[in-house]
N, C-alpha and C positions, 0 to 999 in steps of 0.2 A: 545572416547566419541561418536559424532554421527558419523551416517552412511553416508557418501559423494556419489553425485551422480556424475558419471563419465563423462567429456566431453572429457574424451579420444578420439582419432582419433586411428583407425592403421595407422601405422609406425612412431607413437608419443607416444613413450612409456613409458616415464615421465611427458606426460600429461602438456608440458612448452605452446600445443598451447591449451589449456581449460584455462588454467592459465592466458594466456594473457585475451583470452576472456573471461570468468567472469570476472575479473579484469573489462574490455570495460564494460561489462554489469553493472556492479556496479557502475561504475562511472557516467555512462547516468542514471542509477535509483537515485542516490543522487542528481545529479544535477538536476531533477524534486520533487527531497524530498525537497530540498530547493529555489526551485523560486516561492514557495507560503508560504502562512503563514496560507489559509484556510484549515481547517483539512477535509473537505470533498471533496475530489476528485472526477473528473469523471475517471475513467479508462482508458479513451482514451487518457489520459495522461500520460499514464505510455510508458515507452518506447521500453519495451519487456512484452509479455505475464507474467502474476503473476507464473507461473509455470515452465517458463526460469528465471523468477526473484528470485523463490526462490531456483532453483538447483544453478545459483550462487551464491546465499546467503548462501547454505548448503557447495557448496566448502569454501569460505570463512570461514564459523565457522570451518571447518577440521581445514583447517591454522592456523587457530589465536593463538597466542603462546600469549596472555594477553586479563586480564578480560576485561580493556576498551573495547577494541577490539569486545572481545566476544558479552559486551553488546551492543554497537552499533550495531554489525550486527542482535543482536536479535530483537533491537529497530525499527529494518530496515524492518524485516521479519513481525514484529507486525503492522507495520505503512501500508504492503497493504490492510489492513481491512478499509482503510478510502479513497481507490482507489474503486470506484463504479461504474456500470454500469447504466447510470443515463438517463431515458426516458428525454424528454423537459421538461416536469410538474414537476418530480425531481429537477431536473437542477434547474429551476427558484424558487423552492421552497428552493434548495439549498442556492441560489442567495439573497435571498427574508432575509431569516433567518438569513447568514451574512453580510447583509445590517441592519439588525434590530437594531435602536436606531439613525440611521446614516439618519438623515434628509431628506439632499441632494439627499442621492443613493438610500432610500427606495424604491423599485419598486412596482410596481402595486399589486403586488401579496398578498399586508399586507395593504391594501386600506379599502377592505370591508370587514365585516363579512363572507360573501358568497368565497369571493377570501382567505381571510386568514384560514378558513375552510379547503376549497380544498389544500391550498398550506401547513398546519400543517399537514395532514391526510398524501400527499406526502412522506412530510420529513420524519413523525415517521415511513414509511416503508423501507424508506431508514436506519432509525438510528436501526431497526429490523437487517436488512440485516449485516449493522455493525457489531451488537452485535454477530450476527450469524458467523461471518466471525471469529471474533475475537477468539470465543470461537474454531473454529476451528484450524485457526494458529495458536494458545497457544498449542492444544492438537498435532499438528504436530514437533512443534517444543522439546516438552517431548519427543515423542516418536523418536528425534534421540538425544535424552540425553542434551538439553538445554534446557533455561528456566526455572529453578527449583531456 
């Protein structure tokens, strides 16, 4: 199916220490895929670069001998399109937007006309970015034969 990217070492040449670590790697990126429930992330929460995260995302889909399997780690692969690189104005519009309806935590940023302006115009650049992101790890993910 896909193309695996090698964390071979020489004079490991069954590749048991790539194995382990993907494996580390995987497990510190879930464990950040679930201590939120907000789907917009800053990236600086991610716990390896998105391009360490996803060569051990691609050893894992090698492995995975069943669908579940498969599809969680696709799910995994999809979900860093909502890990972002997010200026403070981002952020707080991030903040601002899953605050919205919630009385108490509303922040300043959905106050005024003038601040909910500035702070909407943020986001939609941010949910651009998304989009963008998305459509690209979908088309990476085809092109080593998952996803489909």
């Amino acid at each position: 199916m896909g193309q695996s990217t090698s964390y071979r070492e020489e004079g490991d040449p069954i590749g048991v220490t790539a194995q382990v670590e993907a494996a580390a790697l995987l497990e510190a990126y879930v464990t950040v895929l679930e201590a939120s429930d907000r789907e917009i992330r800053s990236e600086a929460e991610l716990p390896y670069g998105k391009d360490m995260i996803k060569a051990a995302l691609a050893e894992g889909l090698e492995a995975a001998d069943e669908d579940d399997e498969t599809e969680l780690l696709e799910a995994a692969w999809m979900a860093l399109a909502w890990f972002q690189p997010l200026s403070k104005e981002e952020a707080d519009a991030v903040a601002a937007f899953d605050a919205e309806g919630d009385g108490e935590a509303a922040p300043e940023a959905l106050e005024t006309e003038e601040t909910l302006a500035a702070s909407g115009a943020a986001y939609a650049e941010v949910l651009l970015r998304i989009e963008r992101d998305t459509k690209k790890l979908r088309a990476e993910l085809r092109d080593q034969g998952y996803g489909e």
